[in-house]
VMD Tcl script that builds the backbone (N, CA, C; Angstrom):
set m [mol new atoms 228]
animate dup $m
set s [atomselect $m all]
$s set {name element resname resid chain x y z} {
  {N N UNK 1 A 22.072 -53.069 6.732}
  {CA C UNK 1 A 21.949 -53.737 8.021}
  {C C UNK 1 A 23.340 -54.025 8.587}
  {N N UNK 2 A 23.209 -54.055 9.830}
  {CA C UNK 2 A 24.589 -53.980 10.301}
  {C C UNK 2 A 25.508 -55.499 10.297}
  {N N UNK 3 A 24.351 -56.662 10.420}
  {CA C UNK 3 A 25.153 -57.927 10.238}
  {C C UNK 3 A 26.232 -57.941 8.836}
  {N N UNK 4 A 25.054 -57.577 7.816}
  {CA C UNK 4 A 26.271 -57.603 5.949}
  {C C UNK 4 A 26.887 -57.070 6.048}
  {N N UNK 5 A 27.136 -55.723 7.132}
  {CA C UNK 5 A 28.336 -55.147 6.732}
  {C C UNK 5 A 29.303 -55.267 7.557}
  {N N UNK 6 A 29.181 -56.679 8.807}
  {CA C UNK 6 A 30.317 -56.865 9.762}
  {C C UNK 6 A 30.898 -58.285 9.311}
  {N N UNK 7 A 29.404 -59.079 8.753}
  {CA C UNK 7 A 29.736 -60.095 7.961}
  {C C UNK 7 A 31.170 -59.668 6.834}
  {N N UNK 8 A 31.018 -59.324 5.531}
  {CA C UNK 8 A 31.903 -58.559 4.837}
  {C C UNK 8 A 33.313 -58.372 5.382}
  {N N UNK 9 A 33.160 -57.201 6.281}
  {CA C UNK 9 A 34.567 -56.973 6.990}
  {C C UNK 9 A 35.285 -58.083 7.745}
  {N N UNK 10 A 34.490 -58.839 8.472}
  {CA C UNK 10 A 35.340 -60.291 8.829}
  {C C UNK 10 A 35.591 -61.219 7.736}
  {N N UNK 11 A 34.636 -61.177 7.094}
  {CA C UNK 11 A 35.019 -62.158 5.998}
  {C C UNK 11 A 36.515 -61.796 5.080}
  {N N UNK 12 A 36.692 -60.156 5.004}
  {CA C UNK 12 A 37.857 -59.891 4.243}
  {C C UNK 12 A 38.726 -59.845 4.888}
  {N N UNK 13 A 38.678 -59.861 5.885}
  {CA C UNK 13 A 40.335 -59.478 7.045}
  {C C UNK 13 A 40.328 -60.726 7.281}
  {N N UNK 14 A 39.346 -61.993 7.146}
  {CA C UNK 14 A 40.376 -63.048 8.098}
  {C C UNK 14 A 40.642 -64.305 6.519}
  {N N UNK 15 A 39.994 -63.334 5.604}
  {CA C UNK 15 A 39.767 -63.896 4.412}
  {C C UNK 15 A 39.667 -65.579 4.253}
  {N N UNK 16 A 38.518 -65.323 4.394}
  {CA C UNK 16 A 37.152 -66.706 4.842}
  {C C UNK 16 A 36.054 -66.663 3.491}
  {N N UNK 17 A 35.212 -67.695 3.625}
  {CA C UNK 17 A 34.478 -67.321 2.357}
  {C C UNK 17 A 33.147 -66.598 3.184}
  {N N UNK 18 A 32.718 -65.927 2.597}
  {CA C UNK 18 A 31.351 -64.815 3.182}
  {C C UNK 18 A 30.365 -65.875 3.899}
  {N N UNK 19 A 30.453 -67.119 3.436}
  {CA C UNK 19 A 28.826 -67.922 3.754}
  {C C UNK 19 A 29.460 -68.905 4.964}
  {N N UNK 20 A 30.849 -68.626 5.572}
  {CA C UNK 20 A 31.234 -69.527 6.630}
  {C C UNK 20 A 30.992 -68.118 7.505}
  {N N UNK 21 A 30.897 -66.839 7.760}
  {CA C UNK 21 A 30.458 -65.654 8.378}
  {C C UNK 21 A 29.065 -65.493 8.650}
  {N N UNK 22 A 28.409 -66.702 9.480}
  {CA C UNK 22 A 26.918 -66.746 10.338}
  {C C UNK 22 A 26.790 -66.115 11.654}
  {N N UNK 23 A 25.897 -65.883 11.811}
  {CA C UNK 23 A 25.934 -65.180 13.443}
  {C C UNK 23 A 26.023 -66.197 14.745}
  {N N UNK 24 A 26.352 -67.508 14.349}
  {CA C UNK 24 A 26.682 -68.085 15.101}
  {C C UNK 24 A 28.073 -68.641 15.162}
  {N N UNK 25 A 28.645 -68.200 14.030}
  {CA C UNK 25 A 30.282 -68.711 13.740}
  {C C UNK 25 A 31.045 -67.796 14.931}
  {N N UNK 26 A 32.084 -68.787 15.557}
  {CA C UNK 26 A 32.782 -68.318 16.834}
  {C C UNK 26 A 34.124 -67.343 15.753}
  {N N UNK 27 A 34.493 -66.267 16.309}
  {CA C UNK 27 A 35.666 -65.995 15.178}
  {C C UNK 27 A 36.898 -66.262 15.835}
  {N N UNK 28 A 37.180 -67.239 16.757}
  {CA C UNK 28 A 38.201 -67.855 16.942}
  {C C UNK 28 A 38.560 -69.269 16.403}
  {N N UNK 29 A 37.322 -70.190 16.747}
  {CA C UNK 29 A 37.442 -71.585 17.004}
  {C C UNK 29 A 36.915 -71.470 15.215}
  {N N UNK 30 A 35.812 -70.942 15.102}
  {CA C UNK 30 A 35.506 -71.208 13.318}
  {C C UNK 30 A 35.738 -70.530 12.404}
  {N N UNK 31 A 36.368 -69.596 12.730}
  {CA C UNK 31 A 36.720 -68.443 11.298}
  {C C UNK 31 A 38.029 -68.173 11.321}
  {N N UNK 32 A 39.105 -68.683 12.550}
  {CA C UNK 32 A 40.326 -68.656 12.787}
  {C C UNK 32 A 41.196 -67.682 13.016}
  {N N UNK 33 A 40.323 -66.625 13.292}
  {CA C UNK 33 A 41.346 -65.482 13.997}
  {C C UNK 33 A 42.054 -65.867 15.028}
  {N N UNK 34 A 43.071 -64.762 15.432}
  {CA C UNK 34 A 43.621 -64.917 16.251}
  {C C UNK 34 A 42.935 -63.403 17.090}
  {N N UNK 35 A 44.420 -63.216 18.582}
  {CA C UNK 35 A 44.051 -61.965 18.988}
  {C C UNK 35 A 44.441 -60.929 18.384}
  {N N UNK 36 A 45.194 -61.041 17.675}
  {CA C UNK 36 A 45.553 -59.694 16.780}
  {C C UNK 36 A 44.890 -59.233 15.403}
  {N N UNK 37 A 43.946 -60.998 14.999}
  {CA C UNK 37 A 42.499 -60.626 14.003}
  {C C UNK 37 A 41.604 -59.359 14.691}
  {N N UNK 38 A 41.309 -59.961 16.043}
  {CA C UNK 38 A 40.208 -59.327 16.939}
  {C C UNK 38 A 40.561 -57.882 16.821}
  {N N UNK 39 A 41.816 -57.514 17.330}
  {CA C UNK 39 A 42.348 -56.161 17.809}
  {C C UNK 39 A 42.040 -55.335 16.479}
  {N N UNK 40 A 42.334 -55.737 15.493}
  {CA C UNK 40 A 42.012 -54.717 14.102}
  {C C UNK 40 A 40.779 -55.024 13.892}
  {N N UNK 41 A 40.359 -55.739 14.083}
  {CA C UNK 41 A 38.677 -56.132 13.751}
  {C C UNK 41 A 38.289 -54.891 14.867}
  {N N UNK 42 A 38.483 -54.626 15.876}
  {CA C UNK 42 A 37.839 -54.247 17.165}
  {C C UNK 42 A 38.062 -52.682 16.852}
  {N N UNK 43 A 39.026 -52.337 15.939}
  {CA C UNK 43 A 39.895 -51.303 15.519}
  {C C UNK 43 A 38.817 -50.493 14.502}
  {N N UNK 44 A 38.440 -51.008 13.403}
  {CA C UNK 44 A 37.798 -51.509 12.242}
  {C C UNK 44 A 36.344 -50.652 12.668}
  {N N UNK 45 A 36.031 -51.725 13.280}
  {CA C UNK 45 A 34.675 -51.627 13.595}
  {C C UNK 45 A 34.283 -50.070 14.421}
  {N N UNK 46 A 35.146 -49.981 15.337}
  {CA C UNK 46 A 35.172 -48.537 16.351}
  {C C UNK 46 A 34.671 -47.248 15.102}
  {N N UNK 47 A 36.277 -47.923 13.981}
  {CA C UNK 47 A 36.031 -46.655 12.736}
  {C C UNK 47 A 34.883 -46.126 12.162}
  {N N UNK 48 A 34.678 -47.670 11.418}
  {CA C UNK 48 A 33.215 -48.104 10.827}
  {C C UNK 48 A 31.904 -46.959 11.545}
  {N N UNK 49 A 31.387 -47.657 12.312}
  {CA C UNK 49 A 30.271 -46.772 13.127}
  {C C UNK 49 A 30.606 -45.766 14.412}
  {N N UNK 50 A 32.028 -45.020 14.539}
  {CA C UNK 50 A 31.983 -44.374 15.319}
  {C C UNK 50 A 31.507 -44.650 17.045}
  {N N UNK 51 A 31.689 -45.921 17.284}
  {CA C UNK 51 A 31.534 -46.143 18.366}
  {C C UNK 51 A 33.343 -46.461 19.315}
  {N N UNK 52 A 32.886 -46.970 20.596}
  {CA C UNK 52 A 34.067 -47.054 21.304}
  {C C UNK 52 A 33.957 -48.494 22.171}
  {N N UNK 53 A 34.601 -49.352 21.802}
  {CA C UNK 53 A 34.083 -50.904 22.394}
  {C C UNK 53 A 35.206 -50.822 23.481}
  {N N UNK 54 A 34.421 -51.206 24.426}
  {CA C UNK 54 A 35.032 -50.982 25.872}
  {C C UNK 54 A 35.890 -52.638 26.157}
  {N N UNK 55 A 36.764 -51.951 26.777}
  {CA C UNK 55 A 37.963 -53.098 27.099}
  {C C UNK 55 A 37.635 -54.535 27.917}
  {N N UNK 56 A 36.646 -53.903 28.568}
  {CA C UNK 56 A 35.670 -55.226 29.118}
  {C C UNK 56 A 34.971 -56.067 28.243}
  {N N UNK 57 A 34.309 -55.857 27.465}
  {CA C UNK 57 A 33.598 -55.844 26.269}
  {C C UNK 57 A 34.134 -57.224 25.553}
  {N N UNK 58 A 35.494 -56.612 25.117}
  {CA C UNK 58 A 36.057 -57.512 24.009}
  {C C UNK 58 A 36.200 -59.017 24.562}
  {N N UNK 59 A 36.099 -59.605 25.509}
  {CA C UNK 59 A 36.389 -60.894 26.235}
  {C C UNK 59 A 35.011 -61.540 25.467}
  {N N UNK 60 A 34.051 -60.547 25.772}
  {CA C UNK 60 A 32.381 -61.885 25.448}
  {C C UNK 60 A 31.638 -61.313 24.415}
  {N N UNK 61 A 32.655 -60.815 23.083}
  {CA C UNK 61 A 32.699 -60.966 22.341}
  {C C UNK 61 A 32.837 -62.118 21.338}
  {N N UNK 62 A 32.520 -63.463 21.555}
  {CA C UNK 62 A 33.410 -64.605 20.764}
  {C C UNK 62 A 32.616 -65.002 19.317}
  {N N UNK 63 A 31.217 -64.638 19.295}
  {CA C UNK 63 A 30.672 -65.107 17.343}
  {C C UNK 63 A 30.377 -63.777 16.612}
  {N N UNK 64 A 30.194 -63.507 15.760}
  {CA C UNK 64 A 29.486 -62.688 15.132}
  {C C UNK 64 A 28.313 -61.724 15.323}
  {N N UNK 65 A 27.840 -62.996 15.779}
  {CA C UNK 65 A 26.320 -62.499 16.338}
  {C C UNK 65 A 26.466 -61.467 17.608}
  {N N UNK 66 A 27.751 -61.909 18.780}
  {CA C UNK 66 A 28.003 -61.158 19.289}
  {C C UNK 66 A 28.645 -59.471 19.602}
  {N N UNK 67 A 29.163 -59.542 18.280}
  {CA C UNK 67 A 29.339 -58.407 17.326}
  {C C UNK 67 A 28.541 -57.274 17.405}
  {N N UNK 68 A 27.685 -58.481 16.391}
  {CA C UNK 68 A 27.042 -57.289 15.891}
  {C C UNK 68 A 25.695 -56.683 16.766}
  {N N UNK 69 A 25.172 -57.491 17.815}
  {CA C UNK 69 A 24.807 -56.913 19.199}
  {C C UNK 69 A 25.380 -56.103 19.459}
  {N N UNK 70 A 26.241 -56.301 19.709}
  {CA C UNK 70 A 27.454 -55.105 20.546}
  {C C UNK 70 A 26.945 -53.708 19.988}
  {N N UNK 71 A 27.711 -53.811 18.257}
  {CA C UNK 71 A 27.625 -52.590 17.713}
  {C C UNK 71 A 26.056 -51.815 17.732}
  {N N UNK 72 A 24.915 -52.791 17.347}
  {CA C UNK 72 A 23.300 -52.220 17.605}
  {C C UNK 72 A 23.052 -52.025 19.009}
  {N N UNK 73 A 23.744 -52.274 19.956}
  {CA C UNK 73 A 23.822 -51.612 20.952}
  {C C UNK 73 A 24.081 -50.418 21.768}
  {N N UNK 74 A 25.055 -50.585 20.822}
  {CA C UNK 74 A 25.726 -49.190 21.193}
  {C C UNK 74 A 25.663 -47.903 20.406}
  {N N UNK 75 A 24.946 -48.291 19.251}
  {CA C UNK 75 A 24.311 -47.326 18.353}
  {C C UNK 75 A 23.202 -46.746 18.858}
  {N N UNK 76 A 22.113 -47.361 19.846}
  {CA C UNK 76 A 21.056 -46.919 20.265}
  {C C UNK 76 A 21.412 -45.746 21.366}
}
mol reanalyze $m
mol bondsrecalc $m
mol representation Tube
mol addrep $m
């Protein structure tokens, strides 16, 4: 499923513990990235599933949950 495996990857890049990585955790204000977390996260993820997250995009991006919408989105 696509949440465990975006869960995971944020959890190791911003190296957090896995169970503070909810789909409602903001990954600024609660998981403490910065913008240059995001940019390799945003990097990451493109790799991951072969998608292309559009430059508009990344602004309302801010929890997890929003994420990983994104990516089941754009998989369809």
């Amino acid at each position: 499923m696509v949440f465990e495996a975006v869960a995971k990857m944020i959890a190791d890049q911003l190296k957090v513990d896995p169970s503070q990585v909810t789909r409602d955790a903001k990954l600024v204000e609660d998981l403490g990235a910065d913008s240059a977390n995001v940019m390799v996260l945003i990097m990451d993820l493109e790799d991951q599933y072969g998608i292309q997250v559009d430059d508009s995009a990344i602004a309302s991006l801010k929890t997890v949950g929003d994420v990983v919408g994104y990516i089941e989105q754009k998989q369809q």
